[in-house]
N, C-alpha and C positions, 0 to 999 in steps of 0.2 A: 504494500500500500504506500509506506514512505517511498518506494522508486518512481510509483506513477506520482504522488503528488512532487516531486524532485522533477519530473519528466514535462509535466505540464507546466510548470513554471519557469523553467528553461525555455520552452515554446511559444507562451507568453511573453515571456521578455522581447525573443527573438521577431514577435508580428509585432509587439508594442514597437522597436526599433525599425522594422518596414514601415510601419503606419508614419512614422515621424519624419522619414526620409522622403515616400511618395505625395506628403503634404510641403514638401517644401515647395518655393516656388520662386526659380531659378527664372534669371529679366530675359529678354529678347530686343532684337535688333538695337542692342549697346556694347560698347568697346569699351572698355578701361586698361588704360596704360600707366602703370607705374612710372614715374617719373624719375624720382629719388627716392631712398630713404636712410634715415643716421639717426643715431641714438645720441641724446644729447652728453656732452663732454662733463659737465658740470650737475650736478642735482638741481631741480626744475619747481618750482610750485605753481600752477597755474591755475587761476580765476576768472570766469568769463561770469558774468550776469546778463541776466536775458531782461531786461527793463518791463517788458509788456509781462512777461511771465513771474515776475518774481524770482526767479529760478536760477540761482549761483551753483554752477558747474563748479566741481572744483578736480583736480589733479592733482594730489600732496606730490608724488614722483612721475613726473611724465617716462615712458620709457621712450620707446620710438616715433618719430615723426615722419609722417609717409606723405607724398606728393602722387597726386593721380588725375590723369588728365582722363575725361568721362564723355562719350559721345555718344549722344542718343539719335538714334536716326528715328524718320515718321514713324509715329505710333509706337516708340520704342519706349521701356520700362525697364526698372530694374528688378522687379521681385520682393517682396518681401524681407525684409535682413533690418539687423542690428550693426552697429560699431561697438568695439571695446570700450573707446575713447571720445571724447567730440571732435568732430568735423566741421570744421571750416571749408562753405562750399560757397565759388565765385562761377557766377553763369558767365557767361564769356559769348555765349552768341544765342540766337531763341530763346525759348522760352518751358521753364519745367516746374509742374505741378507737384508736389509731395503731399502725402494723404501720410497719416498716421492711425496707426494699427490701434490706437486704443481711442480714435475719435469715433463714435456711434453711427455719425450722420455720415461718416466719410466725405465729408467738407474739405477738397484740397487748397491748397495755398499754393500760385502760381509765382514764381519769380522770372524775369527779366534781365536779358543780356546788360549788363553793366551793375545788377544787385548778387546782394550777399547775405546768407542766412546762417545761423548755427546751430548744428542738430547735437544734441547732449550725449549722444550715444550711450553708454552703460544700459545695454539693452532695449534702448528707446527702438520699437520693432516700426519703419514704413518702407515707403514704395512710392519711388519717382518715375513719372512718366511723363513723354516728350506727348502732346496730344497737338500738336501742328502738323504740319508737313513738307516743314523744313527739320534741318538737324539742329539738336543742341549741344554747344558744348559746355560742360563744365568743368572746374579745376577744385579739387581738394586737398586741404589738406588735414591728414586723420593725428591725433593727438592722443600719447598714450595706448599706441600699439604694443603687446608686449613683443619682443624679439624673437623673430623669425615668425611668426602668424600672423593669417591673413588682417585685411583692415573691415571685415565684413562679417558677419555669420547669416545664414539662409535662416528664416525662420517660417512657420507655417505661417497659411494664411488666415489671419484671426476672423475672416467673414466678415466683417463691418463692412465693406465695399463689394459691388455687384459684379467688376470685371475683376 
C-alpha cells in the first residue's frame, strides 16, 4: 500500500510539473538581444520610487546589470514573465502596451517612442504587446540579475486578459 501511495505521488508531482510548463506562455514575433552585461565593481544600494504608486523598489545588493535591446514586430508580444530585479524600459521607436497579471480588468498602459517606465520586477508577472503595425523597439535595462540567469522567468497565464 505504502508503494502505490509513494507511486502516485511521484506521478502527481511529475503532471503537477507538465501542467506548469504547458501553461507557460512563451511571446511571439519579438527578438531580444542582449546587449551587455557586468556585475557591479563596488556594492550597490539602489532606490527607485514610483511617485503615482507609492511604491519604493528597493535593491540592498544589486548583482548584475543587463542591457537588452527588444523588438516587437506587428502584433508581436512577449508572454507572460516576471524579472528578478526592476527594469528600466526606454521605447525607442512605436508604441507598447503592458497589461499586468494581477490587474482584473486587464487595462493596459500604452507607452510611446521617446517615454520610459519602470517595472518592479521581484515577480511583478505581465505581458507586453506591440498592437500597431509597425515595429517597436525597446531598450532595457534589468537591475539585480543574479549571475549567470536569465533576466526573465515565463510564468502562467493568470487569465485576467482574453488574448
Amino acid at each position: 500500500m505504502k508503494q502505490r501511495i509513494a507511486m502516485f505521488l511521484v506521478a502527481a508531482a511529475g503532471m503537477a510539473s507538465l501542467a506548469t510548463v504547458v501553461r507557460a506562455t512563451p511571446g511571439s514575433n519579438t527578438v531580444g538581444t542582449v546587449i551587455a552585461r557586468a556585475g557591479f565593481a563596488d556594492p550597490v544600494d539602489i532606490r527607485v520610487k514610483l511617485r503615482d504608486q507609492g511604491e519604493v523598489i528597493h535593491v540592498a545588493e544589486a548583482a548584475d546589470t543587463v542591457m537588452q535591446q527588444i523588438v516587437f514586430g506587428p502584433g508581436g508580444y512577449s508572454g507572460w514573465h516576471s524579472h528578478p530585479g526592476p527594469a528600466i524600459v526606454l521605447v525607442t521607436a512605436g508604441e507598447l502596451t503592458l497589461y499586468s497579471g494581477d490587474d482584473p480588468s486587464c487595462t493596459g498602459r500604452t507607452f510611446g517612442a521617446g517615454q520610459a517606465f519602470v517595472d518592479s520586477g521581484q515577480g511583478h508577472v505581465h505581458l507586453a504587446r506591440n498592437q500597431t503595425g509597425q515595429n517597436t523597439e525597446v531598450w532595457v535595462t534589468y537591475l539585480d540579475v543574479p549571475p549567470g540567469q536569465s533576466v526573465r522567468a515565463d510564468a502562467a497565464d493568470p487569465g485576467n486578459c482574453v488574448f
